[in-house]
C-alpha positions in Angstrom: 107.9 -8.0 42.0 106.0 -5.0 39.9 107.8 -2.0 39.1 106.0 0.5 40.7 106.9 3.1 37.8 103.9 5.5 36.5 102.0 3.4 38.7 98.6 4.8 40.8 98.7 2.6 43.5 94.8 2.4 45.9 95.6 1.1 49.5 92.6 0.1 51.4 94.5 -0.5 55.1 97.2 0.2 57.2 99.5 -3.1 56.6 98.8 -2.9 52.9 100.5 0.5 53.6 103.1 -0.3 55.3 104.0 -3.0 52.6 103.6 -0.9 49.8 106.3 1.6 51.3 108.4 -1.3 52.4 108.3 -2.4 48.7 108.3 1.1 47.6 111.9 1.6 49.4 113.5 -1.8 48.2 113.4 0.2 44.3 114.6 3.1 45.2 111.5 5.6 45.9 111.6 8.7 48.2 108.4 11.0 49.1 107.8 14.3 46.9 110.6 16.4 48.6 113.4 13.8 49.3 112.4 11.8 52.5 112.7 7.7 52.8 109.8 6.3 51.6 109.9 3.9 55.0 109.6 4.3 58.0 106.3 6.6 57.5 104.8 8.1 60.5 101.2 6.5 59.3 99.3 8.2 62.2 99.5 10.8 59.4 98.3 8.4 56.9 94.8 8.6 55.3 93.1 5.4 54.6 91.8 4.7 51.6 94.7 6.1 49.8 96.5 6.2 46.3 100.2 6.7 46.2 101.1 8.0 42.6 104.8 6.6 41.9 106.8 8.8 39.5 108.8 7.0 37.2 112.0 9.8 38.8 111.9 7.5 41.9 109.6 10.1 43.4 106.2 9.3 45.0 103.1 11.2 46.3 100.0 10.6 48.7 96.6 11.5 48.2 97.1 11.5 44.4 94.5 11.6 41.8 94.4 8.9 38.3 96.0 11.2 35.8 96.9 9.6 31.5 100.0 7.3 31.8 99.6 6.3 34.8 98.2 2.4 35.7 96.0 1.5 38.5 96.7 -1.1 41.0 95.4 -2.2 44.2 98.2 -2.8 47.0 96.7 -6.4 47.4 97.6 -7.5 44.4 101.4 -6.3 44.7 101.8 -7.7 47.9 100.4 -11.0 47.3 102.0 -11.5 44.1 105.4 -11.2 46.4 104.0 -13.6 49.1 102.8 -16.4 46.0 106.8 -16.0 44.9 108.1 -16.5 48.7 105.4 -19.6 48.9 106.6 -20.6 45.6 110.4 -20.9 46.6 109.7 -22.5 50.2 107.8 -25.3 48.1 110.4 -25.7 45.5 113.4 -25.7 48.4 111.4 -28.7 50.1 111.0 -30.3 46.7 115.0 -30.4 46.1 115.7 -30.7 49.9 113.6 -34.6 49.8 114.1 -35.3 46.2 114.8 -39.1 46.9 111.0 -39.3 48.1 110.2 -37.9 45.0 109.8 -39.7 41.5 111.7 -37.1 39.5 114.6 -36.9 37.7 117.5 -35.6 38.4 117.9 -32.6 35.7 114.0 -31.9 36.9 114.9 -31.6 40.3 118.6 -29.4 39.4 116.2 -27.5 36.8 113.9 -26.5 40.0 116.8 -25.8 42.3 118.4 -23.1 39.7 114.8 -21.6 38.9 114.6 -21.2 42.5 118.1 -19.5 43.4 117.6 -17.1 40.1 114.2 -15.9 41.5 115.2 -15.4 45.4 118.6 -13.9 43.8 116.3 -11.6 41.9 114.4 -10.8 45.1 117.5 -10.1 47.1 118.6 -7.6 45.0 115.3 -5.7 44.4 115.8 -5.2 48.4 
């Protein structure tokens, strides 16, 4: 998952809003003033948007590109999550039928670890 850190990030709709401050809350981000980053009341929300993330675990709405700061599109953060997920599903299916498979066993162990380090990873981002 990206660090959001000095990060501008340009949402485009609703769900890719929701996501972002779902993401947003698993590393620790609050809104300019203290509150949870999620749950949002998004009637409020302006779409499109960019949410400027603070490297003090602080974010804003309606921010404007500033130096030091990186632009990203929600999109991309989300799916790069959803490819990981998609990523460990296929690998769990691998290991689970690995006798109708012609690999080896160390390949097949190899997958299984590189699998439980990433969703480990994941879990504790969350």
């Amino acid at each position: 998952m990206i660090d959001l850190a000095n990060k501008c990030v340009l949402v485009r709709t609703h769900e890719e809003y929701e996501n972002i401050l779902k993401v947003a809350k698993k590393q620790g981000y609050r809104w300019y003033g203290g509150k949870e980053a999620y749950p949002y009341p998004f009637e409020e929300q302006q779409i499109p948007d960019i949410l400027k993330f603070y490297s003090n675990k602080e974010l804003t709405r309606n921010a404007s590109l500033t130096p030091g700061y990186e632009l990203v599109e929600a999109s991309d953060i989300t799916e790069d999550e959803k490819k990981l997920k998609d990523a460990i599903s296929f690998v769990r299916t691998f290991t689970k039928y690995s006798d109708r498979t012609a690999s080896t066993n160390s390949f097949i162990k190899s997958l299984k670890l590189l699998a439980d380090t990433v969703e480990s990873q994941m879990e504790e981002e969350k």
